[in-house]
N, C-alpha and C positions, 0 to 999 in steps of 0.2 A: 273695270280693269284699272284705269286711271284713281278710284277713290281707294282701291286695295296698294296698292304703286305707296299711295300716300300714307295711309295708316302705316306703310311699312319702314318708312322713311323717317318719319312723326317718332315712330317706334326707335327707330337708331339715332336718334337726335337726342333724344331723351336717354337712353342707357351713356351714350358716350360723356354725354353733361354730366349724370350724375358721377359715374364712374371718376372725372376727370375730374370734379369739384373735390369728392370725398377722399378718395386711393388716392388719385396720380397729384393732386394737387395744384390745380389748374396748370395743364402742360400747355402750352402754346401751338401744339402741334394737332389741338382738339381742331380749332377753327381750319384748319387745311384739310383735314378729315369730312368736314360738315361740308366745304364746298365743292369737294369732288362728287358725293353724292348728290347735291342740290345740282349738278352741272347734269346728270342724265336726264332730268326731266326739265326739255327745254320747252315745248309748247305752254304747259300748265305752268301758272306762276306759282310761286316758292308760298309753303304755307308759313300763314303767321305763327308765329311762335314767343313764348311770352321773353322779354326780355330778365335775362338771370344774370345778377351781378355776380360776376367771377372775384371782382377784387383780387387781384392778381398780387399787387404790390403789397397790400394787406397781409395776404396769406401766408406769401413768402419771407416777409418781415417779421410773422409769428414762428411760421414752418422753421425756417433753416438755421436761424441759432438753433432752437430745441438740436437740430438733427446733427451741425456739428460737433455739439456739445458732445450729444450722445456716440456720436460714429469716433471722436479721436479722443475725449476725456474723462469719458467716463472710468475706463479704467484707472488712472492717474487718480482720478477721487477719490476712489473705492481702496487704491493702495495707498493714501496719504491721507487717510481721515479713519479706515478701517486695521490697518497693519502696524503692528507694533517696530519702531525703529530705536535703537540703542540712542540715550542721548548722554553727553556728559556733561556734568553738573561741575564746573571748578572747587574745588573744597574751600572752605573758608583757616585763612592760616591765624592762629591767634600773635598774642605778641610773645608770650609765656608759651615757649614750644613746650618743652620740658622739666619736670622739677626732680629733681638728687637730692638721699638724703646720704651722707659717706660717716664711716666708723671707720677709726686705726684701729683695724685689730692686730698688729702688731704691738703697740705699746698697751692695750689690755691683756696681754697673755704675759707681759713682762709684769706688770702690777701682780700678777698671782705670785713670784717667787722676792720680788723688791721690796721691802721694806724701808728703805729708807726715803723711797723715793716713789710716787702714784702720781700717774697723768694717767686726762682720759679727755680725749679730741676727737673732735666730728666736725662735721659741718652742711650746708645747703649749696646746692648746682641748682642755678637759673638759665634756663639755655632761651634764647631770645631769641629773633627773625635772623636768619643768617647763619653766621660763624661764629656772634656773639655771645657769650658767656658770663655771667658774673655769680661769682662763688665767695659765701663766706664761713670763716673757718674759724671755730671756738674752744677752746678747753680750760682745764684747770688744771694745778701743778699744786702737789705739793712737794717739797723738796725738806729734808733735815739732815744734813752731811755733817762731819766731823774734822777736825780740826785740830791740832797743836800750836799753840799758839806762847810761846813764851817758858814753857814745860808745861804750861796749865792744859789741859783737854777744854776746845771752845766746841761746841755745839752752835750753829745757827741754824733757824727754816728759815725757807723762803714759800708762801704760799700764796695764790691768788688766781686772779684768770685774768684771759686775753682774747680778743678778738682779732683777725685777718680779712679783712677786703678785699677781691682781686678781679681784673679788668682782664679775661682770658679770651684767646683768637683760637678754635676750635677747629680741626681738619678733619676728615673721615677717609683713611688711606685705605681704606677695609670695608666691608659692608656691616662687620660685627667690631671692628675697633673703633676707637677714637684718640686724636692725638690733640693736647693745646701748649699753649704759652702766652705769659704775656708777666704781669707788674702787680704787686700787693702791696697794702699798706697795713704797718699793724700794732696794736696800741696794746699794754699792758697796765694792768693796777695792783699790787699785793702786796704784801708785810715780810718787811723783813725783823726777825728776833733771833737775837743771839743767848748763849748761855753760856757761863762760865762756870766750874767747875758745880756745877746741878742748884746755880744762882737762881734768883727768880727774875726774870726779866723784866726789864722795863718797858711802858709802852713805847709804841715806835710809830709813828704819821705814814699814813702810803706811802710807797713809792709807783713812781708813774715810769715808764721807757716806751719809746715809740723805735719802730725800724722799715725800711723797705725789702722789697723782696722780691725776686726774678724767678718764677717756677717752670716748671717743664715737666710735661707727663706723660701719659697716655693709659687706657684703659681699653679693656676687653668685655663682651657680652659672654659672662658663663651659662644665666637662665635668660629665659622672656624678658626679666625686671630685673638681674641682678647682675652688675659689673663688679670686676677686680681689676685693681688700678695702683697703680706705682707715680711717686710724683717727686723729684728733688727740686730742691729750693738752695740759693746762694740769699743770705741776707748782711745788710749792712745795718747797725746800731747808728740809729740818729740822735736820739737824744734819750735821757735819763735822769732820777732825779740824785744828786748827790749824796753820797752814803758818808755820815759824822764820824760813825764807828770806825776808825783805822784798824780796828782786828781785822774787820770783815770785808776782803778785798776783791775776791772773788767770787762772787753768788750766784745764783740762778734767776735768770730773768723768765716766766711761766711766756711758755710760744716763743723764744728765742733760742736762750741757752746761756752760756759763763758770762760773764757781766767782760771779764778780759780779751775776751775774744769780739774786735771791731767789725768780725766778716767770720759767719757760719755758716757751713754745712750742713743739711739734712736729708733721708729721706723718709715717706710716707710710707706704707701700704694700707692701702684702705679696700672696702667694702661697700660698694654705691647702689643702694634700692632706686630707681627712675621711675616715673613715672609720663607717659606721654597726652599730650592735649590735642593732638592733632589730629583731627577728622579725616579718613576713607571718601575716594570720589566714590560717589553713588552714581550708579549705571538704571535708567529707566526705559 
């Protein structure tokens, strides 16, 4: 009775060890379990039993990260290593936002019926980081007006080109407009030759004139790439080179206008192809 008593005892020492090592993990609540059973059998002493390291510290030092990892992070992993999330990327801004290439087609539709007189002016839009702008603007003139001069019929041209430089402060009052202003400089070189009654003329040395200039515009987006744009200009004649010929008192200066006139008037209308540099944020 007594050796059955035992093997059955033997038997429950052994399931709750393994059990508690493997599943539970060694619970501390095994050894309170083992000695209420060893407490029934008070005559017979307690059978030997082989000593089994639990390694408790051990186990739980392996066991319980693994388990909080897995019981509160896991999902967190799975959604931040597996799940696709929007991210944005800052675009890269260049210096050169924009380039303008602009035509007067107003003064090319007046060349189809003018004779005496053909201009044809364009110019380049450099739109820079900001509100900055720098534009320059070029054409050519030729000019042959008529003249009485004395009873005689004088004939002069005046013909050459000219350049404008200009330092523009750009605003966007509109999503599809643009409004600027600011200060130009502007240089001219060309010949002047006179004629007297169908004389042959003499040569004649450049003439050089420089002037400043205050503009004000604004333009419109008609396509994707194509603005229309109005722009007046006040300019002041700073210098010039002196004309020997006392016939010829009043001329054409190519990119200003009457040599008499010390403050001009103008306007433009032009035609501006643009072209943009600036990069889309990319969404990943």
């Amino acid at each position: 009775m007594q050796c059955a008593l035992k093997i059955r005892i033997l038997l429950i020492i052994v399931v709750h060890i393994w059990f508690g090592v493997t599943v539970i993990g060694a619970n501390p609540h095994n050894d309170v379990l083992v000695s209420r059973l060893l407490q029934k059998e008070a005559a017979a002493p307690a059978p030997e039993v082989a000593h089994v390291p639990l390694e408790k510290d051990g186990l739980q030092k392996k066991a319980l990260p693994l388990v909080k990892v897995a019981h509160r992070n896991a999902m967190d992993l799975l959604h931040l290593f597996f799940v696709s999330k929007p991210m944005h990327i800052p675009s890269y801004t260049p210096l050169v936002q924009q380039v303008g290439v602009r035509i007067n087609w107003l003064e090319l539709l007046r060349n189809l019926w003018s004779k005496e007189q053909k201009r044809f002016e364009g110019g380049i839009d450099l739109h820079l980081r900001g509100p900055i702008q720098l534009s320059v603007d070029f054409g050519y003139l030729f000019d042959q007006s008529k003249d009485i001069v004395y009873g005689k019929q004088l004939n002069y041209r005046s013909q050459g080109r000219y350049v404008l430089g200009a330092l523009l402060y750009v605003i966007h009052p509109k999503h599809f407009t643009n409004a600027y202003f600011g200060i130009a400089y502007g240089q001219s070189r060309f010949d002047l030759i006179t004629f007297c009654n169908g004389d042959i003329p003499s040569a004649s040395k450049p003439f050089r004139a420089g002037w400043i200039k205050f503009i004000g515009g604004s333009e419109r987006r008609l396509l994707p790439q194509l603005y229309g744009g109005m722009q007046l200009g006040i300019a002041h004649l700073v210098h010039c080179t002196k004309n020997e010929d006392g016939q010829v008192s009043n001329y054409t200066i190519p990119g200003y206008g009457k040599i008499a006139n010390k403050i001009m008037l103008d306007m433009t209308l032009y035609l501006k192809w643009s072209v943009s540099f600036l990069e889309k944020k990319i969404v990943i």
